[in-house]
C-alpha positions in Angstrom: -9.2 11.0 33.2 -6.5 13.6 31.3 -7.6 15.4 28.7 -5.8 17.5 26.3 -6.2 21.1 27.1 -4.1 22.8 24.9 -5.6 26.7 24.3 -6.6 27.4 21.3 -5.4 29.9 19.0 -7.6 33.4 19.2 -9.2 32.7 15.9 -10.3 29.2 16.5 -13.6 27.9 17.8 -13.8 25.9 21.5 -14.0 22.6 21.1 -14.5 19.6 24.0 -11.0 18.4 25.3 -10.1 15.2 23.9 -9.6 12.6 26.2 -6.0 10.6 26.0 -4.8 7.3 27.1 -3.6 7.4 30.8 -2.2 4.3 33.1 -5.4 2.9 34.2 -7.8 4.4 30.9 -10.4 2.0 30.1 -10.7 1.9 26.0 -12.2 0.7 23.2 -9.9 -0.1 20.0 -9.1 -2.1 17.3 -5.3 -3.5 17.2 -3.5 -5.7 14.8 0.1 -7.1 16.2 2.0 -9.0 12.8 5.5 -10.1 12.3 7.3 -7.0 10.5 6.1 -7.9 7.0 4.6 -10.8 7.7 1.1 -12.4 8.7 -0.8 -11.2 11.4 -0.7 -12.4 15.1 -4.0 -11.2 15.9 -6.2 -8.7 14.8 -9.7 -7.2 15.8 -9.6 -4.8 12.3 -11.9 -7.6 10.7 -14.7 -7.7 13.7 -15.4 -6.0 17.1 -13.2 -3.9 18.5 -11.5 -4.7 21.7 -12.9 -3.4 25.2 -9.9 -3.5 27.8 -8.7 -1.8 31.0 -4.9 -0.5 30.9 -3.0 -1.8 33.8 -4.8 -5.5 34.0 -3.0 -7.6 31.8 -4.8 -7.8 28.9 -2.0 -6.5 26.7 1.4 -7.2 27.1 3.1 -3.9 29.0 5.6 -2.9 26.1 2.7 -2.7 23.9 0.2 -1.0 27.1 3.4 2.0 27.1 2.7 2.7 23.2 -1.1 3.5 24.1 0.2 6.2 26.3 -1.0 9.5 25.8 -2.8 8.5 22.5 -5.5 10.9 22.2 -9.1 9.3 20.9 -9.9 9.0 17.2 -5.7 8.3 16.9 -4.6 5.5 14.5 -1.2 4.6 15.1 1.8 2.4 13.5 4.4 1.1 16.1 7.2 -1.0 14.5 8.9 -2.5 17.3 12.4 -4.1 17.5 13.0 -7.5 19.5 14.4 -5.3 22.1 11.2 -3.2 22.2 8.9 -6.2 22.2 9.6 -9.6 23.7 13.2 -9.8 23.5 16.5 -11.2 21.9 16.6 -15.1 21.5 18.6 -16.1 24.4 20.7 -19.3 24.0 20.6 -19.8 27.7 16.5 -20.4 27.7 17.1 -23.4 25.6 17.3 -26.3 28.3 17.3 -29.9 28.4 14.5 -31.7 30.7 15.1 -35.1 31.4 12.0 -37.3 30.1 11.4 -38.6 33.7 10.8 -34.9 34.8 8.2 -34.4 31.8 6.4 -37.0 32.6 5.6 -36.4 36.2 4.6 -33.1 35.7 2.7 -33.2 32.7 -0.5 -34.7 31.1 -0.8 -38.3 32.3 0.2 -40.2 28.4 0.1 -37.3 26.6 1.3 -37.5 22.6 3.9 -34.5 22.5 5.2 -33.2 18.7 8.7 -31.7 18.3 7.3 -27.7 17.9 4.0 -27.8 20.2 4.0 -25.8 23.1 4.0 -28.1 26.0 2.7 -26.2 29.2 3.9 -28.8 32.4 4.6 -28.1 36.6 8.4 -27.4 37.5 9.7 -29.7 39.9 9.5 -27.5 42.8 6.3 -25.7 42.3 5.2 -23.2 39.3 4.6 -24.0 35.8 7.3 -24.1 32.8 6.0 -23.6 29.2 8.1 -24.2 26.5 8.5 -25.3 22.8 9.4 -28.8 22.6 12.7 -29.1 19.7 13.8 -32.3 20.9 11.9 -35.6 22.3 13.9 -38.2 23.1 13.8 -41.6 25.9 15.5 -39.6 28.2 16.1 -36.1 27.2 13.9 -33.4 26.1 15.2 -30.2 24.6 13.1 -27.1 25.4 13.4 -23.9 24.3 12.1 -21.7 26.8 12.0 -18.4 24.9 8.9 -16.7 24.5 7.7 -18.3 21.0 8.1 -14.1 19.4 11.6 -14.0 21.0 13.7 -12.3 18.2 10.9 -11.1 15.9 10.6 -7.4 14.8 7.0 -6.3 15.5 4.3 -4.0 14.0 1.7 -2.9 16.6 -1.4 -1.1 14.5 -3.9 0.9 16.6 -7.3 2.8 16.5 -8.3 4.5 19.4 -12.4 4.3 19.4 -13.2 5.6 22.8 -11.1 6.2 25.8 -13.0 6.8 29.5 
């Protein structure tokens, strides 16, 4: 654990170092990510805070990088550009997949909607997840973006407790 060990000035009382976020910091904290003035993504401001470990995967890493050096007791506003957060809409990531394709690799008879998220295997092993814009008898279009491609983000934290 780092802790913030600044020196005081001569005519302030010692306090206990406050601990700050670090790579692999296990914290408590409520976080709200939103569209930039928009409706929120998720949020744990309304319940329990979150318990998570830094470094595992349990936030995406652009959002992990903000947390960095936080000290505890912080409250923070991030607003985030695509750039900063999951990236420009790419043209290229919108792909036709021929209907044959889908179904082998999907749900056996599965009901898809134009706009679901259709999770299916790739033809030569790994998984492809995509928005479906486009069903047809023997084309699909995909867009293989992720879904907040493009958005400008706000990322909202309070640091409760960081070990």
């Amino acid at each position: 654990m780092i802790y913030n060990t600044a020196l005081p000035a001569s005519n302030q009382i010692m306090s206990e170092p406050v601990p700050i976020v670090t790579p692999s910091a296990y914290l408590t904290l409520h976080y709200r990510l939103a569209k930039q003035g928009g409706d929120d993504i998720v949020t744990t401001f309304h319940g329990n805070p979150a318990t998570l470990m830094l470094g595992q995967g349990q936030l995406a890493p652009f959002l992990e990088e903000r947390l960095l050096g936080m000290e505890e007791g912080a409250r923070q506003v991030f607003n985030l550009a695509p750039a900063q957060a999951f990236g420009e809409r790419t043209a290229e990531l919108i792909q036709p997949v021929s209907r044959a394709t889908l179904d082998e690799n999907s749900v056996p008879g599965a009901d898809y909607q134009v706009g679901e998220l259709v999770d299916f295997a790739a033809p030569k092993g790994g998984r492809f997840a995509g928005v479906l814009r486009e069903l047809g008898d023997e084309v699909c279009i995909f867009d293989f973006n992720h879904p907040l491609a493009g958005e400008s983000l706000q990322f909202e934290v309070k640091l409760i407790s960081v070990l």
